[in-house]
C-alpha positions in Angstrom: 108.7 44.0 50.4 105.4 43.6 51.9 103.4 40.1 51.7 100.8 41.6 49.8 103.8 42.6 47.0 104.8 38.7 46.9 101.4 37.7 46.3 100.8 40.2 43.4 103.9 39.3 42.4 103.4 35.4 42.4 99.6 36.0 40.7 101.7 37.8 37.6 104.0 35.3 37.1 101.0 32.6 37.5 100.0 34.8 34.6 102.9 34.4 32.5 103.5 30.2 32.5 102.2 28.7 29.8 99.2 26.1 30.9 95.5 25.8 30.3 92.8 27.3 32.7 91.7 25.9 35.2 88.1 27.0 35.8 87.2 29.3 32.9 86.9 27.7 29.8 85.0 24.5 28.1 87.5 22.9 26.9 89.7 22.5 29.9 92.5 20.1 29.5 90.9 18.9 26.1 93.9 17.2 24.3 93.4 19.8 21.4 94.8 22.6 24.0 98.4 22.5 25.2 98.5 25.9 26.7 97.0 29.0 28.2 96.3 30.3 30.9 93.5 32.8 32.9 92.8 34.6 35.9 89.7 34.5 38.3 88.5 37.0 41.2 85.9 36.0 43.8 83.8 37.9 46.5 83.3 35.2 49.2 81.1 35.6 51.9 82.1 33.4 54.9 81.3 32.6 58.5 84.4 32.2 60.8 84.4 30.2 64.1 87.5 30.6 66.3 88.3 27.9 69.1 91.4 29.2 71.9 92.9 27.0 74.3 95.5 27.1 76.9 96.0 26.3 80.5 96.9 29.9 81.0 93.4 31.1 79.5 91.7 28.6 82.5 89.9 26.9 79.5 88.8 26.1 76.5 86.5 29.0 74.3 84.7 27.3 72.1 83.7 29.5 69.8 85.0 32.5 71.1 84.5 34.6 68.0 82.3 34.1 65.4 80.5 36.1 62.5 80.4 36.7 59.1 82.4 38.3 56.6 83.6 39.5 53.3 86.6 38.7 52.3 88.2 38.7 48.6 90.2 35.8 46.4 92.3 35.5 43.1 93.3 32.6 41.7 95.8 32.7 38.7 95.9 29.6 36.8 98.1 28.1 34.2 98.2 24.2 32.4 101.1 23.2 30.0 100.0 19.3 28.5 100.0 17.5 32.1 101.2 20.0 34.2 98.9 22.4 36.4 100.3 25.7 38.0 98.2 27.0 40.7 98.7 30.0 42.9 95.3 31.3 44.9 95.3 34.5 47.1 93.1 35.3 50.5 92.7 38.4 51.8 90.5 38.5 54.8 90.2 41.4 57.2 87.7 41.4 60.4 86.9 44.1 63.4 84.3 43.2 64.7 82.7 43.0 68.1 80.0 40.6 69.2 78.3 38.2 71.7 78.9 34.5 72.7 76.3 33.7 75.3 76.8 35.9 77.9 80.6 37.5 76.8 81.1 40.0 74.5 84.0 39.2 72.3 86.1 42.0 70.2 88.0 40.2 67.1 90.9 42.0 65.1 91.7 40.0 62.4 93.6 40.7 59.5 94.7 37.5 57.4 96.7 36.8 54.3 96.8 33.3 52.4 99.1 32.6 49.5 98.6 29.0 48.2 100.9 27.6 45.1 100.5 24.2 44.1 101.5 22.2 41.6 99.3 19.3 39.8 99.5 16.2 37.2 97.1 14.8 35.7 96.6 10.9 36.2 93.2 10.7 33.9 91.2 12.3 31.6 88.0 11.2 30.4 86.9 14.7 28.4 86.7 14.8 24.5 86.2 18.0 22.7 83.5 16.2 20.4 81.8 15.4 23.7 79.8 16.8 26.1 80.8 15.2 29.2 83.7 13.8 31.0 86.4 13.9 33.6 89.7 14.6 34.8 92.0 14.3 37.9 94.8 16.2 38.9 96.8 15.4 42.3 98.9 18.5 43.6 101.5 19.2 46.0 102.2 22.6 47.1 102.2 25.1 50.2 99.9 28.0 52.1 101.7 30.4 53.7 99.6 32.5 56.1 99.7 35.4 57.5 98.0 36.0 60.6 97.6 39.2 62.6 95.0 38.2 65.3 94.0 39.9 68.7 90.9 38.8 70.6 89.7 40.4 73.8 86.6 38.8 76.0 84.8 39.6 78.9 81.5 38.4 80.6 78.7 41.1 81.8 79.2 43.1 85.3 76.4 40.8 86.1 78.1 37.5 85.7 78.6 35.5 89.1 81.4 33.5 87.7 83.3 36.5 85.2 85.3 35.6 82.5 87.7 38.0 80.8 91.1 38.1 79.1 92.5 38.7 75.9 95.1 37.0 73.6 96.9 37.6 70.3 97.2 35.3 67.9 99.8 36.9 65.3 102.1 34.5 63.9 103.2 33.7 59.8 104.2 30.2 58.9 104.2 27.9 55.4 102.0 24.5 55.7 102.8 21.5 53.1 99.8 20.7 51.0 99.1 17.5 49.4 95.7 16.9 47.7 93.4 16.8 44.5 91.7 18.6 41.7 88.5 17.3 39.8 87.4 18.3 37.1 83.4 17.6 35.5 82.2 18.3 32.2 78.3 18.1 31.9 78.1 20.5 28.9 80.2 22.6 26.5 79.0 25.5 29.1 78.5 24.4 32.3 81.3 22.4 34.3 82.2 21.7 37.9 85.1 21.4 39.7 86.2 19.8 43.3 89.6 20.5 44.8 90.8 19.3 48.4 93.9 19.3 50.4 95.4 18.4 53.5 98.8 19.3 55.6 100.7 20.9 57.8 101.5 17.5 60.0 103.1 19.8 62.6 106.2 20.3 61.1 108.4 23.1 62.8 106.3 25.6 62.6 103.4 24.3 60.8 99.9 23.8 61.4 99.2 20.8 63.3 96.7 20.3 61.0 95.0 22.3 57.9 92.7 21.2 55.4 90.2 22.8 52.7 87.7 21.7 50.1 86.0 23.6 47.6 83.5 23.2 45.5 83.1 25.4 42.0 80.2 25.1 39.6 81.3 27.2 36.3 78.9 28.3 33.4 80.8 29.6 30.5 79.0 32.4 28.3 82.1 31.9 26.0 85.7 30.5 25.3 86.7 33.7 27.1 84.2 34.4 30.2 82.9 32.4 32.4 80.2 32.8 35.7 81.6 31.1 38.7 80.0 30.2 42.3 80.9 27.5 45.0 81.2 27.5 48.4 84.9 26.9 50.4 86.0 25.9 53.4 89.4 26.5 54.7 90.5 25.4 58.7 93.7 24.7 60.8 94.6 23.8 64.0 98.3 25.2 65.3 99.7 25.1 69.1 102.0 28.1 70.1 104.2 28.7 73.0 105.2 25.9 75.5 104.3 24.9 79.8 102.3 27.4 80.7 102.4 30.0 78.1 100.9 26.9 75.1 98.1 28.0 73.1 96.0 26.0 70.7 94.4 28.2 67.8 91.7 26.4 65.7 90.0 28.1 63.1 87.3 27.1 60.9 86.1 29.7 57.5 83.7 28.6 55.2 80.9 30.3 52.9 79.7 30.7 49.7 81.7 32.7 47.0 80.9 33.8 43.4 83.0 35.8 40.6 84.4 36.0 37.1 86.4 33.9 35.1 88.8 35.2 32.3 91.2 33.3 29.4 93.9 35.8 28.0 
């Protein structure tokens, strides 16, 4: 079974647990809703920066590929009274050549995130008789990424110092997540949302570090569909390999996104 089956796998069972949605409906949370649950797909648009080191590359490459790209999300989200059920897809695929000063760099990405989490709620301000408040959720959960990456670099024939090489940055590994999830009412219709994490901690084979933060504002034509756009920003650091042969990968993705919210 492929790691694109698990995730659509995961994403219908996110489907199936009772819970109530987590960005596509007013009354998120609202003590009048136990349960239900929805499903939202995003287009996001995003700028990648890649930084490479190792003392068998002679430096460090800052920057060695960057660009922008589209890449496509799902998020399938359930809440059950307290209890918030999380499981958000990435699927980001790059082949691209371009130019970093004076090197041209070739980048062959393809890139697979599956992040489940699990949330409580600790407060909730929001009345359904009202049209504003609050509420917090704090999560703990995983992202397991899958990474197929090979990046090739040389300077121009005219260079006097030349710099070439090439490098390949596959791996798959599972990073522990700890963070929050916010949630702001300002209308019956139009809400935002914050969410944040942090892990890795360089355990085994984790991510020395990772961290995201996203930012969602929703406007909701109904109790069923809802408008969403935000911008995101995922990024981890991870060291491969050992003497000679370590390499530190640090990426960086970020852009804006937008899509559709729907309650079933």
């Amino acid at each position: 079974m492929t790691m694109r089956h698990l995730i659509a796998a995961a994403l219908v069972l996110a489907l199936i647990l009772p819970g109530t949605a987590f960005a596509a409906r007013g009354d998120l949370g609202a003590s009048s809703q136990n349960a239900s649950f929805s499903i939202n797909a995003y287009s996001w648009l995003n700028k990648y920066h890649v930084d490479i080191a190792g003392s068998n590359l002679g430096n460090t490459l800052n920057d060695l590929a960057t660009g922008t790209n589209a890449s496509f999300m799902v998020v399938g989200t359930a809440h059950w009274r307290n209890w918030a059920f999380v499981i958000d897809g990435v699927f980001n695929s790059v082949d691209q050549t371009s130019r970093v000063g004076n090197v041209d760099v070739r980048m062959d990405l393809s890139q697979t995130m599956l992040q489940p989490l699990v949330g409580y709620k600790i407060l909730d301000s929001r009345n359904p008789r009202d049209d504003t408040g609050q509420a917090l959720w704090l999560d703990v959960g995983g992202r397991y990424w899958d990474n197929k990456n090979a990046v090739t670099w040389s300077s121009t024939p005219s260079d006097p110092v030349p710099i070439q090489g090439a490098v390949n940055l596959d791996g798959s590994w599972w990073d522990l997540l700890v963070g929050a999830t916010a949630h702001f009412k300002f209308t019956d219709f139009v809400h935002g949302y914050l969410r944040g994490n942090v892990g890795g901690f360089g355990m085994s084979s984790s991510s020395d570090f990772t961290w995201d933060l996203s930012f969602i504002f929703a406007y909701h034509l109904n109790q069923t569909v809802g408008f969403h756009g935000g911008y995101q920003l995922i990024s981890f650091k991870r060291t491969t390999g050992e003497g000679s042969s370590e390499i530190t990968d640090e990426q960086l993705t970020e852009g804006l996104f937008v899509g559709v919210g729907l309650v079933f």
